[in-house]
C-alpha positions as CSV (number, residue, x, y, z in Angstrom):
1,X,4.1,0.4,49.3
2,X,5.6,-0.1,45.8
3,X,5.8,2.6,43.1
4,X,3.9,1.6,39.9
5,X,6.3,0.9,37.1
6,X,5.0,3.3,34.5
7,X,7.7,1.4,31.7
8,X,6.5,-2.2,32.9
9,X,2.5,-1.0,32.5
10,X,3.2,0.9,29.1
11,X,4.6,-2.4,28.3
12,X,2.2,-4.6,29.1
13,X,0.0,-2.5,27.3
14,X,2.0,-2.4,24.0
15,X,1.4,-6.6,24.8
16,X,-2.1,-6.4,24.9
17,X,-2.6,-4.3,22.5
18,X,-0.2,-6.5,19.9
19,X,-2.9,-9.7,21.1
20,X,-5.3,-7.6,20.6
21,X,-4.4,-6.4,16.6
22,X,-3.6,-10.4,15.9
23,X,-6.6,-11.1,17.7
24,X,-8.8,-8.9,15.3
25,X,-7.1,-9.1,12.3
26,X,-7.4,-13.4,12.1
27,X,-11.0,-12.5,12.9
28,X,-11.3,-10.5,9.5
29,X,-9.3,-12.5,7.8
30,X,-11.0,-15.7,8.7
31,X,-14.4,-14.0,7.5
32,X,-12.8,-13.0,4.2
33,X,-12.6,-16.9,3.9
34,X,-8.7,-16.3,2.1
35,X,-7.8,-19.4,4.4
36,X,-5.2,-17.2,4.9
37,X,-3.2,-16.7,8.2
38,X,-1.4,-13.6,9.4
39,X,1.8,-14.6,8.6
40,X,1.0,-15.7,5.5
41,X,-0.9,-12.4,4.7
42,X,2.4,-10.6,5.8
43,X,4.5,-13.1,3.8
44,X,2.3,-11.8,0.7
45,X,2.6,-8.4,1.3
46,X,6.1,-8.6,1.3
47,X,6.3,-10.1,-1.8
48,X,4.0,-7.3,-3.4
49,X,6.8,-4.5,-2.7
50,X,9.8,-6.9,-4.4
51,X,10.8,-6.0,-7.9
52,X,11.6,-9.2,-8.6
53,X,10.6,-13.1,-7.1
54,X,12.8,-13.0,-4.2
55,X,14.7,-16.0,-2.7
56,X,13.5,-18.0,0.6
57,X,16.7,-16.3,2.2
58,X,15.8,-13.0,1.1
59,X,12.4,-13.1,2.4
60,X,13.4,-14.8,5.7
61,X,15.9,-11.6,6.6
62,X,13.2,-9.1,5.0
63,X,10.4,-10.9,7.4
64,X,13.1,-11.6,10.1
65,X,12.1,-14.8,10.8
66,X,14.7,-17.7,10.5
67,X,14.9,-20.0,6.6
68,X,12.4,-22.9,8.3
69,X,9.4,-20.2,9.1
70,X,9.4,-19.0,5.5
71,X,9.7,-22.3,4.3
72,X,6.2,-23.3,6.4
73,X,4.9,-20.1,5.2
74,X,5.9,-20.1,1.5
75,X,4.6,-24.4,1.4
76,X,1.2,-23.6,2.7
77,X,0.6,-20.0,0.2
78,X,1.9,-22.6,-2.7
79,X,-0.5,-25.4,-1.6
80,X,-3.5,-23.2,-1.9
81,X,-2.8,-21.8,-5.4
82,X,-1.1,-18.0,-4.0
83,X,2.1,-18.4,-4.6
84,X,4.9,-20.8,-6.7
85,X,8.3,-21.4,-6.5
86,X,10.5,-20.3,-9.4
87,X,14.2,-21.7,-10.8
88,X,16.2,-18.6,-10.6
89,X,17.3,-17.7,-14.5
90,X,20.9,-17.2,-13.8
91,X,21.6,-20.0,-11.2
92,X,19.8,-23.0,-11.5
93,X,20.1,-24.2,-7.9
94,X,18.4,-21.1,-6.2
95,X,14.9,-21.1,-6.0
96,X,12.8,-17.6,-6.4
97,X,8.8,-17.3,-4.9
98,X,6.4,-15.2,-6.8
99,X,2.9,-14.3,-6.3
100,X,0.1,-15.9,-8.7
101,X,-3.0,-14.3,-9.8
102,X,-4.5,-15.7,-7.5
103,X,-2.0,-14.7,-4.6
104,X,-3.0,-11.0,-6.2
105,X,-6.3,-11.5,-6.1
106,X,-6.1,-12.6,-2.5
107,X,-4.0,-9.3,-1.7
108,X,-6.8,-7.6,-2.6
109,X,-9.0,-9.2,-0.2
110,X,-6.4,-8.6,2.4
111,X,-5.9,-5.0,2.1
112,X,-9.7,-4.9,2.5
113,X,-9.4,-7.0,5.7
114,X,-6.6,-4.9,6.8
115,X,-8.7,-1.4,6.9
116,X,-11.7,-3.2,8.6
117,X,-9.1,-4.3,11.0
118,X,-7.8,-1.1,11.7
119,X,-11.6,0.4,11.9
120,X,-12.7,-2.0,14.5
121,X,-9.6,-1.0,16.1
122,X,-9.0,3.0,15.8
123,X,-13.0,3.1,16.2
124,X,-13.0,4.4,19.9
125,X,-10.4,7.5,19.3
126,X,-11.3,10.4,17.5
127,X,-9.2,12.3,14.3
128,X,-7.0,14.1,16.4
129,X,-6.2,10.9,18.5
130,X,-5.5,9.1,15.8
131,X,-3.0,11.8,14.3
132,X,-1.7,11.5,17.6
133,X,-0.9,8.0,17.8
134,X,0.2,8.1,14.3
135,X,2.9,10.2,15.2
136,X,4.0,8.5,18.5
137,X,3.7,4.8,16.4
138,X,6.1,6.5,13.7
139,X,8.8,7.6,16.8
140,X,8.6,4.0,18.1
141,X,8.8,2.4,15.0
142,X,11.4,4.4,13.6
143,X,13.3,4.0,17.0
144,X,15.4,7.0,18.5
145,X,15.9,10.0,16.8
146,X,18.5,10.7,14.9
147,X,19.6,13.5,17.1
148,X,20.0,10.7,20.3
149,X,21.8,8.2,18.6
150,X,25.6,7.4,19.2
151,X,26.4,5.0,15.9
């Protein structure tokens, strides 16, 4: 008889759960009626916390996605009104993306999507769980600590 793999079923779980989130968030998003996909949500949120319009290249390492994703992403948000490409002032040739109002307005509507999300999802653990996980997301997020690390 085998030994369960308690990496391979943590894993799996992290999989499920990952399916799970996209899963729920489209949902909310979808009833929102932004027209508005995940990565294009993410793509606007990212956007929100630049100081300035960024360029596609900047936004591609930022999202870490390769140049052709962002492009997809960044046509489709212009299309509907949410965001517009920009001549960069000091270089003519480079090409900046900033929000619109109405990319603002729909960042709005996302954040709100986001917490319902997050609701529908944290709903079955209690406080204490949640501070819990919290923590634990932070550690895997962050990766090792500082105190493990060899570079």
């Amino acid at each position: 008889m085998t030994t369960p793999d308690p990496d391979g079923l943590l894993a799996e779980q992290l999989l499920r759960l990952t399916r799970r989130v996209h899963r729920i968030q489209k949902h909310h998003l979808a009833q929102r009626g932004l027209g508005v996909t995940p990565a294009q949500a993410r793509l606007l949120r990212t956007l929100a916390h630049c100081d300035a319009p960024p360029r596609m290249a900047d936004l591609a390492e930022r999202l870490e996605v390769v140049p052709r994703a962002v492009t997809t992403l960044v046509d489709g948000l212009e299309a509907s009104g949410k965001v517009r490409r920009v001549p960069d002032p000091t270089n003519r040739r480079v090409i900046r993306i900033e929000l619109t109002d109405d990319g603002r307005t729909a960042l709005r509507e996302l954040r709100g999507a986001r917490v319902s999300a997050a609701q529908e999802i944290l709903a079955p653990l209690t406080g204490e769980q949640r501070e819990v996980l919290g923590g634990l997301l932070d550690t895997l997020v962050d990766g090792m600590p500082e105190r493990g690390r060899t570079c």
